[in-house]
PDB file of N, CA, C and O in Angstrom:
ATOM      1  N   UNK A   1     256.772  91.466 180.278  1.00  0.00           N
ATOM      2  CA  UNK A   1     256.136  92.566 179.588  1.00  0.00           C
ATOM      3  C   UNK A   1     255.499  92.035 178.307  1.00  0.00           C
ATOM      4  O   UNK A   1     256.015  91.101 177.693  1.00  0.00           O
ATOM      5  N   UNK A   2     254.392  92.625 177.911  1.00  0.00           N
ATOM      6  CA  UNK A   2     253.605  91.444 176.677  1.00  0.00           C
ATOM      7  C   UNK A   2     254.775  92.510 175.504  1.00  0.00           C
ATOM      8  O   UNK A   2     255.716  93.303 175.546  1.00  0.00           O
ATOM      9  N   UNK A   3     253.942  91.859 174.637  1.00  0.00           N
ATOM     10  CA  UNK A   3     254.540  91.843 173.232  1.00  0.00           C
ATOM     11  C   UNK A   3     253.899  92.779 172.454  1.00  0.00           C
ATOM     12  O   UNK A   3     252.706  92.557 172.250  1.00  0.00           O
ATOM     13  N   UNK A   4     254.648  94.319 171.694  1.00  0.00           N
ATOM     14  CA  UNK A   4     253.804  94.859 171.245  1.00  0.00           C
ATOM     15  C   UNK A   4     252.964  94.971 169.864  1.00  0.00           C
ATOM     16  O   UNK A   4     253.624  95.330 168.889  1.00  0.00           O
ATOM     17  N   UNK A   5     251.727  94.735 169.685  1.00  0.00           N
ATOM     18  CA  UNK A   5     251.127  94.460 169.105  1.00  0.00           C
ATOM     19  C   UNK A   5     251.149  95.704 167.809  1.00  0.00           C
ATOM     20  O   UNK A   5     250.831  96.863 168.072  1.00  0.00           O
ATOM     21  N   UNK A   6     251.562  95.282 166.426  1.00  0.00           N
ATOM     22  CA  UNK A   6     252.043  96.635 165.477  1.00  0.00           C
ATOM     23  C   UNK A   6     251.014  96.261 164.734  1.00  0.00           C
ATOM     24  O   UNK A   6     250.804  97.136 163.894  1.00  0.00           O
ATOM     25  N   UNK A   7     249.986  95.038 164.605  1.00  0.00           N
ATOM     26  CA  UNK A   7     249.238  94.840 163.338  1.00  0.00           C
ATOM     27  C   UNK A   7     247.713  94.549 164.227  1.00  0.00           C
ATOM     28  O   UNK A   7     247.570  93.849 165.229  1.00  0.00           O
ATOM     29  N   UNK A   8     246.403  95.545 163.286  1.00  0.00           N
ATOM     30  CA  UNK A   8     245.306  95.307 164.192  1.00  0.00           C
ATOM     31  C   UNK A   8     244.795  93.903 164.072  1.00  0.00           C
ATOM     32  O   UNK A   8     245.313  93.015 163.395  1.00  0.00           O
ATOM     33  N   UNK A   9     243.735  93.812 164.798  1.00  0.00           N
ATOM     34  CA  UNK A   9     243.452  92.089 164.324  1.00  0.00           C
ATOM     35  C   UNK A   9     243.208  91.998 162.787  1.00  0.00           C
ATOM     36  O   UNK A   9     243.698  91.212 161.976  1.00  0.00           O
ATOM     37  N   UNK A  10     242.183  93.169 162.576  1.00  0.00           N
ATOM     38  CA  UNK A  10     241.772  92.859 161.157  1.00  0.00           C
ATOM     39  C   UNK A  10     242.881  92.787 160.141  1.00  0.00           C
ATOM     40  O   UNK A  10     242.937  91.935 159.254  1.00  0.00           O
ATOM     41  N   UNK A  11     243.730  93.716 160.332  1.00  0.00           N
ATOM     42  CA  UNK A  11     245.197  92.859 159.502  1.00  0.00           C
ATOM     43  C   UNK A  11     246.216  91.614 159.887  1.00  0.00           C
ATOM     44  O   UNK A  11     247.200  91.463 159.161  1.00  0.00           O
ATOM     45  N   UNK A  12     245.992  90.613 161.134  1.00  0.00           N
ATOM     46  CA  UNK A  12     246.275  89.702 161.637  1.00  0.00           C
ATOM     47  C   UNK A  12     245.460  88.475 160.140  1.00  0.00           C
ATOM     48  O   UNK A  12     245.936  87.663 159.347  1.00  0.00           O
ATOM     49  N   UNK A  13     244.105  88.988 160.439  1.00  0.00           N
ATOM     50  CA  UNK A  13     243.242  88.009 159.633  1.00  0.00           C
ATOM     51  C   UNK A  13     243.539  88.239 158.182  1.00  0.00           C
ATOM     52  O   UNK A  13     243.640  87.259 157.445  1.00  0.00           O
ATOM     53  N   UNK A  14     243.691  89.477 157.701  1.00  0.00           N
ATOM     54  CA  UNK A  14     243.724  89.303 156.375  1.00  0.00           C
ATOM     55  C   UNK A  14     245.638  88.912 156.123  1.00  0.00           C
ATOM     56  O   UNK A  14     246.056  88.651 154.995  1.00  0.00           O
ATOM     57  N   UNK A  15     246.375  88.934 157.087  1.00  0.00           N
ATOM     58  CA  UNK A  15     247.858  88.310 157.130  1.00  0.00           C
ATOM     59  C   UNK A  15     247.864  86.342 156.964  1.00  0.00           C
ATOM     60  O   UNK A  15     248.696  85.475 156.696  1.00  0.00           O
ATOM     61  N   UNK A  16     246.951  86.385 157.181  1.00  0.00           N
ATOM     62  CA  UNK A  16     246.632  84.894 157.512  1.00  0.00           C
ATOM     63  C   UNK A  16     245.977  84.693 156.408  1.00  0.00           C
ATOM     64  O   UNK A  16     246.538  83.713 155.917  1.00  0.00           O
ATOM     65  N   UNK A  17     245.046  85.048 155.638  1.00  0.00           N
ATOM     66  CA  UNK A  17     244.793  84.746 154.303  1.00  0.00           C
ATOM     67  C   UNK A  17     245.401  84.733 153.559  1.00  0.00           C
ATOM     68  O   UNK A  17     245.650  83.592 153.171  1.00  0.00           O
ATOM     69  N   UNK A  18     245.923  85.587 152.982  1.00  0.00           N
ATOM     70  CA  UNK A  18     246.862  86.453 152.402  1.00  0.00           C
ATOM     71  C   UNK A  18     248.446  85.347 152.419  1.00  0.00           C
ATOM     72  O   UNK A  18     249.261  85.656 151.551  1.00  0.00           O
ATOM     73  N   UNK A  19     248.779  84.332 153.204  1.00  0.00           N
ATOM     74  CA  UNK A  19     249.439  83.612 153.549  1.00  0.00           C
ATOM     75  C   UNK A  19     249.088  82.285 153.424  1.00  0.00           C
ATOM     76  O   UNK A  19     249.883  81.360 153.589  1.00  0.00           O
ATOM     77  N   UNK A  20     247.861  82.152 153.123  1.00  0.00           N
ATOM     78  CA  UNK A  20     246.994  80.889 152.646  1.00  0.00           C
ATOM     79  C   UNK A  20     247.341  80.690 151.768  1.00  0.00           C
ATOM     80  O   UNK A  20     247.883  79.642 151.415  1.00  0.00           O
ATOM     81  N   UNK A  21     247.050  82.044 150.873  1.00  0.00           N
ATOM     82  CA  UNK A  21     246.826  81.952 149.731  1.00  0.00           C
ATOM     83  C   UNK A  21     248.442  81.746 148.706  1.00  0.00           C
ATOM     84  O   UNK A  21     248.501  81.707 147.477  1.00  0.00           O
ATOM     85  N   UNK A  22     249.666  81.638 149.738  1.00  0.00           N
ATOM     86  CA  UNK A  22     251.274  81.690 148.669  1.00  0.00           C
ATOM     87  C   UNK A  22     251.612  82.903 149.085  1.00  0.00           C
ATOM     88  O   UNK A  22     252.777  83.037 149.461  1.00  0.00           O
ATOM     89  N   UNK A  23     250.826  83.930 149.123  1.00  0.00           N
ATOM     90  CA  UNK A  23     251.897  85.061 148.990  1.00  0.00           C
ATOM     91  C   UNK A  23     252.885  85.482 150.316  1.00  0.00           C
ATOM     92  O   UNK A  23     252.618  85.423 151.516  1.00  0.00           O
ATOM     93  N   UNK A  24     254.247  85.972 149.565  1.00  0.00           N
ATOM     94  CA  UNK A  24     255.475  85.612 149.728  1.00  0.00           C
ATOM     95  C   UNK A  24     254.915  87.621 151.314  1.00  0.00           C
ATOM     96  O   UNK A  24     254.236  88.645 151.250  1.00  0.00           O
ATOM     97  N   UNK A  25     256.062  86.735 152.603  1.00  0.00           N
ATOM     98  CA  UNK A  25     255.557  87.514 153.622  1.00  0.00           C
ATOM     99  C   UNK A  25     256.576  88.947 153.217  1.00  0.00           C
ATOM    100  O   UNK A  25     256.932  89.797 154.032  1.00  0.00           O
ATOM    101  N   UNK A  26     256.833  88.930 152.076  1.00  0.00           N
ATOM    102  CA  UNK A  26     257.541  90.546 151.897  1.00  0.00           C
ATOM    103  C   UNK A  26     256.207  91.159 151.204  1.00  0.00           C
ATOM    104  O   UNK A  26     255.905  92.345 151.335  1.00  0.00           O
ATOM    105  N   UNK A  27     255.608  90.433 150.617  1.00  0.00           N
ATOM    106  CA  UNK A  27     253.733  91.342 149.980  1.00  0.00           C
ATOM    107  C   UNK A  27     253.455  91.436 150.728  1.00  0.00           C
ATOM    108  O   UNK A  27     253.679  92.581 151.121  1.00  0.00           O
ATOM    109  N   UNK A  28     252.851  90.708 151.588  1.00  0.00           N
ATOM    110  CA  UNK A  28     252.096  90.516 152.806  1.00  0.00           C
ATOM    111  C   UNK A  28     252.679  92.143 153.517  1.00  0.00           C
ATOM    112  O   UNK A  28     251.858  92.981 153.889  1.00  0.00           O
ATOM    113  N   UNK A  29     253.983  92.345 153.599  1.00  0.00           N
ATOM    114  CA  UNK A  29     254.247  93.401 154.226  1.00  0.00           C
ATOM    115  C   UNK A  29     253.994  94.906 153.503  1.00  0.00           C
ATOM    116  O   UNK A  29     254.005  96.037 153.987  1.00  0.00           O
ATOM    117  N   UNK A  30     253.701  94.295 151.785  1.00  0.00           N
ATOM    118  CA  UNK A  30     253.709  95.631 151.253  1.00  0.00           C
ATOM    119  C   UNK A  30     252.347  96.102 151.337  1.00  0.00           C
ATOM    120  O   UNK A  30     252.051  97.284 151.509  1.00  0.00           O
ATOM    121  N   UNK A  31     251.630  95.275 151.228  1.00  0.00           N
ATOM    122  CA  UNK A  31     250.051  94.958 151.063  1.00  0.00           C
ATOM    123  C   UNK A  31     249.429  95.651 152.388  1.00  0.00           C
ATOM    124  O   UNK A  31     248.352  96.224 152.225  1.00  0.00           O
ATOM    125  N   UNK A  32     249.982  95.657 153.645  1.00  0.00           N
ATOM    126  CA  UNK A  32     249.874  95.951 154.960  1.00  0.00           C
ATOM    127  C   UNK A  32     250.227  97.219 155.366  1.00  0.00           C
ATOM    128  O   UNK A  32     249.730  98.015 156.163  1.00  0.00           O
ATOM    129  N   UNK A  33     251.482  97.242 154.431  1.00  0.00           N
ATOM    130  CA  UNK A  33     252.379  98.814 154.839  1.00  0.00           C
ATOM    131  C   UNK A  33     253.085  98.347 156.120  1.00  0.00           C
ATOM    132  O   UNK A  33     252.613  99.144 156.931  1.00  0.00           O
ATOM    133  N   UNK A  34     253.779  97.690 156.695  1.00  0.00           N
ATOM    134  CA  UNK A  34     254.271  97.173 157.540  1.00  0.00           C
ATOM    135  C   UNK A  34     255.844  96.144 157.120  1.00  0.00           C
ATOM    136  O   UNK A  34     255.919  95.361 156.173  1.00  0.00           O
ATOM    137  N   UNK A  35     256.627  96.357 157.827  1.00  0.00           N
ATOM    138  CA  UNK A  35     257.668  95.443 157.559  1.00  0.00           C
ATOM    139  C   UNK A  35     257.878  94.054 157.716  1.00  0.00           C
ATOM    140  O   UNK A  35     257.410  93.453 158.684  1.00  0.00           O
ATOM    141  N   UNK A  36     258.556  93.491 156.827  1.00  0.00           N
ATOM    142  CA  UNK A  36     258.364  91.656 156.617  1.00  0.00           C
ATOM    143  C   UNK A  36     258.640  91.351 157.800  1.00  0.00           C
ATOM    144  O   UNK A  36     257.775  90.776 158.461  1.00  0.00           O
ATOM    145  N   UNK A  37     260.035  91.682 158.435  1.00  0.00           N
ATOM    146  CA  UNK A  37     259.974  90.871 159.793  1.00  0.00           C
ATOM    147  C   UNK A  37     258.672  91.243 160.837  1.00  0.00           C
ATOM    148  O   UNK A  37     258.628  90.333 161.664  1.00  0.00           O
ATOM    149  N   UNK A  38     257.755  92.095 161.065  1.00  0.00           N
ATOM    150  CA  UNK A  38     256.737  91.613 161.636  1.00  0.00           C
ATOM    151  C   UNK A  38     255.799  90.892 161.094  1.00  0.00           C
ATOM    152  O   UNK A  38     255.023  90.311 161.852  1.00  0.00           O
ATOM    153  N   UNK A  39     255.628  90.743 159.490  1.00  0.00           N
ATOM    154  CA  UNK A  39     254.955  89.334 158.981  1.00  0.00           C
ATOM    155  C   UNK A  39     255.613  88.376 159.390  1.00  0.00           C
ATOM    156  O   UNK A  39     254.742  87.546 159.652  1.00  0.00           O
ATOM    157  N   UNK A  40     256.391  88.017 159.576  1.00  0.00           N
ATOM    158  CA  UNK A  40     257.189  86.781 159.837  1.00  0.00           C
ATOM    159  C   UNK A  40     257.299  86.327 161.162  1.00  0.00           C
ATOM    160  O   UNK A  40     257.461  85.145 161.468  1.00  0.00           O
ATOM    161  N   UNK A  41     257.161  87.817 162.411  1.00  0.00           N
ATOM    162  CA  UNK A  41     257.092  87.548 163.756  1.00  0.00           C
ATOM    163  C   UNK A  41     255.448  87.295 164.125  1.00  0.00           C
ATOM    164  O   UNK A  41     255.052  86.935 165.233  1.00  0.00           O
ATOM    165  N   UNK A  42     254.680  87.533 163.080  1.00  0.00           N
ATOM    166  CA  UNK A  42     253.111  87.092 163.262  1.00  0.00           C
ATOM    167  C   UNK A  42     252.518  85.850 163.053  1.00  0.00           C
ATOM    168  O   UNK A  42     251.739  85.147 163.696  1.00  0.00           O
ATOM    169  N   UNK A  43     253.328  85.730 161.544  1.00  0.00           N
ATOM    170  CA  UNK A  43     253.191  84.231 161.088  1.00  0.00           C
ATOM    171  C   UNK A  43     253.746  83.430 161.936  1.00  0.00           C
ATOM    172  O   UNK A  43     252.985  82.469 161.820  1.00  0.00           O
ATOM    173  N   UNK A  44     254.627  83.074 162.815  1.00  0.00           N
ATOM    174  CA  UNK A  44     255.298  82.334 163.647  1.00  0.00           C
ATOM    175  C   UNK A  44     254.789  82.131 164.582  1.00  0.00           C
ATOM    176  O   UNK A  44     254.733  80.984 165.026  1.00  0.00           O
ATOM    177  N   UNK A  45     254.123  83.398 165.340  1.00  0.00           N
ATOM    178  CA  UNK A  45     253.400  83.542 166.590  1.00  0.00           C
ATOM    179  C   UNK A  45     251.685  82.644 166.089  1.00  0.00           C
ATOM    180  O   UNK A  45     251.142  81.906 166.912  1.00  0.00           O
ATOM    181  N   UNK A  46     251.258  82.805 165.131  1.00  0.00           N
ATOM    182  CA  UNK A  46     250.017  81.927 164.097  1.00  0.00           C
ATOM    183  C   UNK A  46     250.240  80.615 164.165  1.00  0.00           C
ATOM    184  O   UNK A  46     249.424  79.698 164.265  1.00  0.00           O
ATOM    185  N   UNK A  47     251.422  80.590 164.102  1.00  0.00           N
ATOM    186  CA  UNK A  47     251.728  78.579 163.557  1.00  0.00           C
ATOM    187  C   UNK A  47     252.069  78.374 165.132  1.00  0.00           C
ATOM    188  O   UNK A  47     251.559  77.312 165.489  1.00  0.00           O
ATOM    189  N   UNK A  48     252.784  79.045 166.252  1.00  0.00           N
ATOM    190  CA  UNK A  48     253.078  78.260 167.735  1.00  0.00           C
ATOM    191  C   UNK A  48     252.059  78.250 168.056  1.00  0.00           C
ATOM    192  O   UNK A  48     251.941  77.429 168.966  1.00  0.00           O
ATOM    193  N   UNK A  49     250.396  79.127 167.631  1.00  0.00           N
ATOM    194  CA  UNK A  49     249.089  79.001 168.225  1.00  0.00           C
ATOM    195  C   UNK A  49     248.286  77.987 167.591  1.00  0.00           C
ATOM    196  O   UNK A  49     247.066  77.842 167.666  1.00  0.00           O
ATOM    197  N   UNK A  50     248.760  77.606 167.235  1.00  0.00           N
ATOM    198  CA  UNK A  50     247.719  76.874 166.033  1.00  0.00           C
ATOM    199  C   UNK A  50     247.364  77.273 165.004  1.00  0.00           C
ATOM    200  O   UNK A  50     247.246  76.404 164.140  1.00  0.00           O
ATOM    201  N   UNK A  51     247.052  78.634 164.622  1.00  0.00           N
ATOM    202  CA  UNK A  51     246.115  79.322 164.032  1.00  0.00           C
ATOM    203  C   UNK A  51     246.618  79.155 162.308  1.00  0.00           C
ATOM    204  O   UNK A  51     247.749  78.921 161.881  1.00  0.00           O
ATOM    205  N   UNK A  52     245.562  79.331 161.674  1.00  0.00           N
ATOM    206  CA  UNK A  52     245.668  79.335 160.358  1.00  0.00           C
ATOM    207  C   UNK A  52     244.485  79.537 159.220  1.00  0.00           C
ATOM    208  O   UNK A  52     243.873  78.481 159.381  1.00  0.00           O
ATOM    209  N   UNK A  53     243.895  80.131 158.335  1.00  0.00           N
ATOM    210  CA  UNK A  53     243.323  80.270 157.501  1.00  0.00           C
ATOM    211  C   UNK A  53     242.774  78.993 156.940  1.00  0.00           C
ATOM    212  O   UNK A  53     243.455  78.059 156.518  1.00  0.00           O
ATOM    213  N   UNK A  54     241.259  79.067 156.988  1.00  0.00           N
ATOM    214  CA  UNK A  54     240.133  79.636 157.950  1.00  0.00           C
ATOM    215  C   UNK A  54     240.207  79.659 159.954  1.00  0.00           C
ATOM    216  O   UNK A  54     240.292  78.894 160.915  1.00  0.00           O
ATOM    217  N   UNK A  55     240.133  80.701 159.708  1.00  0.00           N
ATOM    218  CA  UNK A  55     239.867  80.759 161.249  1.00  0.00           C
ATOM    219  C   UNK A  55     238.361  80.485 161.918  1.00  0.00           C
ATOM    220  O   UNK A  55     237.391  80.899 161.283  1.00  0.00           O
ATOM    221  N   UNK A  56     238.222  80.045 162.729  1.00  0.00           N
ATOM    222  CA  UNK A  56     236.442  79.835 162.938  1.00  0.00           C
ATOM    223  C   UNK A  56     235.786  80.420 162.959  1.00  0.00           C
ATOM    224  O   UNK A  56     236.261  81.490 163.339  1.00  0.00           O
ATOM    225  N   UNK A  57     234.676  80.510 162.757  1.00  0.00           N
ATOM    226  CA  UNK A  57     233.794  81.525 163.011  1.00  0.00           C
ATOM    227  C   UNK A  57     233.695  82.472 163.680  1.00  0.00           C
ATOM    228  O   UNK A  57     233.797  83.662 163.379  1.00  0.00           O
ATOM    229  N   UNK A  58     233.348  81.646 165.295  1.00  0.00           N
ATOM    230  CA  UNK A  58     233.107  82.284 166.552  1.00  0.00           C
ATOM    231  C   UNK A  58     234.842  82.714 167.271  1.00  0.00           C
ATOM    232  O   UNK A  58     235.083  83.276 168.339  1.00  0.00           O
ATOM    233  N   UNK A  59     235.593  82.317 166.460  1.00  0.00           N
ATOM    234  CA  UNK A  59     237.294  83.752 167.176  1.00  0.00           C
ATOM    235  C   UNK A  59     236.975  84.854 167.269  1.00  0.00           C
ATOM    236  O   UNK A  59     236.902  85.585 166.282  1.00  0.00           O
ATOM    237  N   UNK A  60     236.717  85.231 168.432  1.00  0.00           N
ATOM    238  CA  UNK A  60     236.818  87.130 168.480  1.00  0.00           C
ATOM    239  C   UNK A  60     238.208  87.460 168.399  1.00  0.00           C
ATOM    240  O   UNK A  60     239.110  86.623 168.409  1.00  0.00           O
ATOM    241  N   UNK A  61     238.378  88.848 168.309  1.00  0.00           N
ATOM    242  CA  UNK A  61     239.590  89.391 168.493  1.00  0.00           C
ATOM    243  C   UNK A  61     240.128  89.376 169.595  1.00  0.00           C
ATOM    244  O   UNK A  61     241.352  89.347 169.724  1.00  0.00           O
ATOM    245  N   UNK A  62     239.259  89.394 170.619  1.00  0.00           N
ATOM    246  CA  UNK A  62     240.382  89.457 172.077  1.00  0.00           C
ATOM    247  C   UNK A  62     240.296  87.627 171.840  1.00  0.00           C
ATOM    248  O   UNK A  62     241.436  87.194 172.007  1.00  0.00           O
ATOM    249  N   UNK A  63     239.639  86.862 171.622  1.00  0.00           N
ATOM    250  CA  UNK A  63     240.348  85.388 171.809  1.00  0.00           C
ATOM    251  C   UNK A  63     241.465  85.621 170.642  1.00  0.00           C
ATOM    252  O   UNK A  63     242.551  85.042 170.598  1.00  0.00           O
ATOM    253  N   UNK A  64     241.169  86.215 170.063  1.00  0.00           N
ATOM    254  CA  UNK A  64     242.807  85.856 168.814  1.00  0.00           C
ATOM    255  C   UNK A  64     243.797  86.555 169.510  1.00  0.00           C
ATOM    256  O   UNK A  64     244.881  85.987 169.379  1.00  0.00           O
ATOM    257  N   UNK A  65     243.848  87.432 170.109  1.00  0.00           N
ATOM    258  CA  UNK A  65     244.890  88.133 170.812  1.00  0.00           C
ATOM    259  C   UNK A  65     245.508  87.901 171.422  1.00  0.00           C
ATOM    260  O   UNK A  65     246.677  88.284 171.460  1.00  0.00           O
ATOM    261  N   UNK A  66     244.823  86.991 172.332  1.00  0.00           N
ATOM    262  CA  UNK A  66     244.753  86.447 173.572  1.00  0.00           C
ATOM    263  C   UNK A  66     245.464  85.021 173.146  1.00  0.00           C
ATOM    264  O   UNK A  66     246.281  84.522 173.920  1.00  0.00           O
ATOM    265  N   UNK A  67     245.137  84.372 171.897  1.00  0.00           N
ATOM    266  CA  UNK A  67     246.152  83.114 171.792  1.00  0.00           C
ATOM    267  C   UNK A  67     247.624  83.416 170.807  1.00  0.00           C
ATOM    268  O   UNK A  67     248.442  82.567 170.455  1.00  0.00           O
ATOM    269  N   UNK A  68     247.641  84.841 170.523  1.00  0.00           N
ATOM    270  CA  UNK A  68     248.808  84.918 169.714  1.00  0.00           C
ATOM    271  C   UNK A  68     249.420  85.894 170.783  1.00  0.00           C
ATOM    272  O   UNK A  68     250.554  86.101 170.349  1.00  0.00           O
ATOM    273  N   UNK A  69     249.297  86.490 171.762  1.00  0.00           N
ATOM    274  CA  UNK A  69     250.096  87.352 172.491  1.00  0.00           C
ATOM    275  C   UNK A  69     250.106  86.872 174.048  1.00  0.00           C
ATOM    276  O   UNK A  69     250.662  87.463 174.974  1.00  0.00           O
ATOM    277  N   UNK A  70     249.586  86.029 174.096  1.00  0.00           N
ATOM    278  CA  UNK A  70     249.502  85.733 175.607  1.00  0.00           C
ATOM    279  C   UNK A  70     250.562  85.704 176.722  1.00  0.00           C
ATOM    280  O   UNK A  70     250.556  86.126 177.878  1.00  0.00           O
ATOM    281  N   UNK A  71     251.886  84.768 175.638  1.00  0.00           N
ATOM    282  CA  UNK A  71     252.646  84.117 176.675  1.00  0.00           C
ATOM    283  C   UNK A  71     253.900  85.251 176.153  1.00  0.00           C
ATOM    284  O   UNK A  71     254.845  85.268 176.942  1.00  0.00           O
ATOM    285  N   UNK A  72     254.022  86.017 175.176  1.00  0.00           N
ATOM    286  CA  UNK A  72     255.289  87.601 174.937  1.00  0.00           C
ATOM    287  C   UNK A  72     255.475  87.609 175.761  1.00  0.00           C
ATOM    288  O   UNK A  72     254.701  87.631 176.717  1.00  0.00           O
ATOM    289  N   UNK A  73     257.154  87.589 175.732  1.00  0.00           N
ATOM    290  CA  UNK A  73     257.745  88.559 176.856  1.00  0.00           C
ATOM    291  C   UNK A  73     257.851  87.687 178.558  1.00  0.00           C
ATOM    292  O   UNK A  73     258.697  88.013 179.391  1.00  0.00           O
ATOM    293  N   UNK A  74     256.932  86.700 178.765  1.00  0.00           N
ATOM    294  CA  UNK A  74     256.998  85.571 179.602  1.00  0.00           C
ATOM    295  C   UNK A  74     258.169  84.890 179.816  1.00  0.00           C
ATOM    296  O   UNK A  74     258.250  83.932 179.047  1.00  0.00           O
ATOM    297  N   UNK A  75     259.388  85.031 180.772  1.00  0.00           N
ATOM    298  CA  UNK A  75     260.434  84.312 180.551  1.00  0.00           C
ATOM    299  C   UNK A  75     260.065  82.782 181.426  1.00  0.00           C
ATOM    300  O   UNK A  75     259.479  82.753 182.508  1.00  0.00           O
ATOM    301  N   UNK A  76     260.614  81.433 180.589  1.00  0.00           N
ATOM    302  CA  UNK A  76     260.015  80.541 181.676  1.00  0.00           C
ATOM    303  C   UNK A  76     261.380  80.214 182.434  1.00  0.00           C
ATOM    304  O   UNK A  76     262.478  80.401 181.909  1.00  0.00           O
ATOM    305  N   UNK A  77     261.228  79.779 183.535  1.00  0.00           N
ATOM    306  CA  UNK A  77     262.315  79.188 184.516  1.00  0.00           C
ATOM    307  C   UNK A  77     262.342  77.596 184.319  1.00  0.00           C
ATOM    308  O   UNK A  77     261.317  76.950 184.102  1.00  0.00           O
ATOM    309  N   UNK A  78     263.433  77.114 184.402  1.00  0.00           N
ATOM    310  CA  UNK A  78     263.956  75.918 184.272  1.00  0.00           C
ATOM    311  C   UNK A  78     263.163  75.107 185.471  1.00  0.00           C
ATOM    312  O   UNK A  78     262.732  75.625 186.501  1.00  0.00           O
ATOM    313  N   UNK A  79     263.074  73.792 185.121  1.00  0.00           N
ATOM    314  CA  UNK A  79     262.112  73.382 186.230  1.00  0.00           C
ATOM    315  C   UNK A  79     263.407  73.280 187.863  1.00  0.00           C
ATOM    316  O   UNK A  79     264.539  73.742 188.009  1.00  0.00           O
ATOM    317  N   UNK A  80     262.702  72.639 188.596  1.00  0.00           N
ATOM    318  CA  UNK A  80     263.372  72.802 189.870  1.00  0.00           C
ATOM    319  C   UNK A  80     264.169  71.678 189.832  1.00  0.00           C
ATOM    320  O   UNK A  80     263.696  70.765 189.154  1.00  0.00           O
ATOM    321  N   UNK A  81     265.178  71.476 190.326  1.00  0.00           N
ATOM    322  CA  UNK A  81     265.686  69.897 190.481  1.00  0.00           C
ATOM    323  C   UNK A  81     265.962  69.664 191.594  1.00  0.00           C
ATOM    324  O   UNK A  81     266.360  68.543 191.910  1.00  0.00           O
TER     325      UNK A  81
END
């Protein structure tokens, strides 16, 4: 089941600045209106994607979505032996 998404992109991006820039992910949450542990479950999901401030140009939102929510909720299986 994917992962549900509580922050729009445009607050994904300004979470990611905003995180560039030092500030501590309990602002980030006040600044947002949103609670730290989903700054912290975003920022995490940002750094296993790569992602980080500046983002490129050409990232749309469904590619940002798409590399921070892709694999939620995906359980993997142990390989075969």
């Amino acid at each position: 089941m994917p992962a549900k998404r509580e922050l729009t992109m445009r607050q994904i991006r300004q979470m990611l600045r905003l995180a560039r820039d030092g500030v501590s992910a309990r602002e980030i949450g006040r600044t947002l209106g949103v609670a730290r542990s989903t700054i912290q479950d975003n920022l995490k999901r940002a750094s296993t994607a790569g992602l980080a401030w500046p983002l490129a140009g050409d990232l749309t939102d469904a590619v940002l979505e798409q590399r921070l929510f892709a694999h939620a909720g995906v359980r993997r299986l142990p390989p075969a032996s």
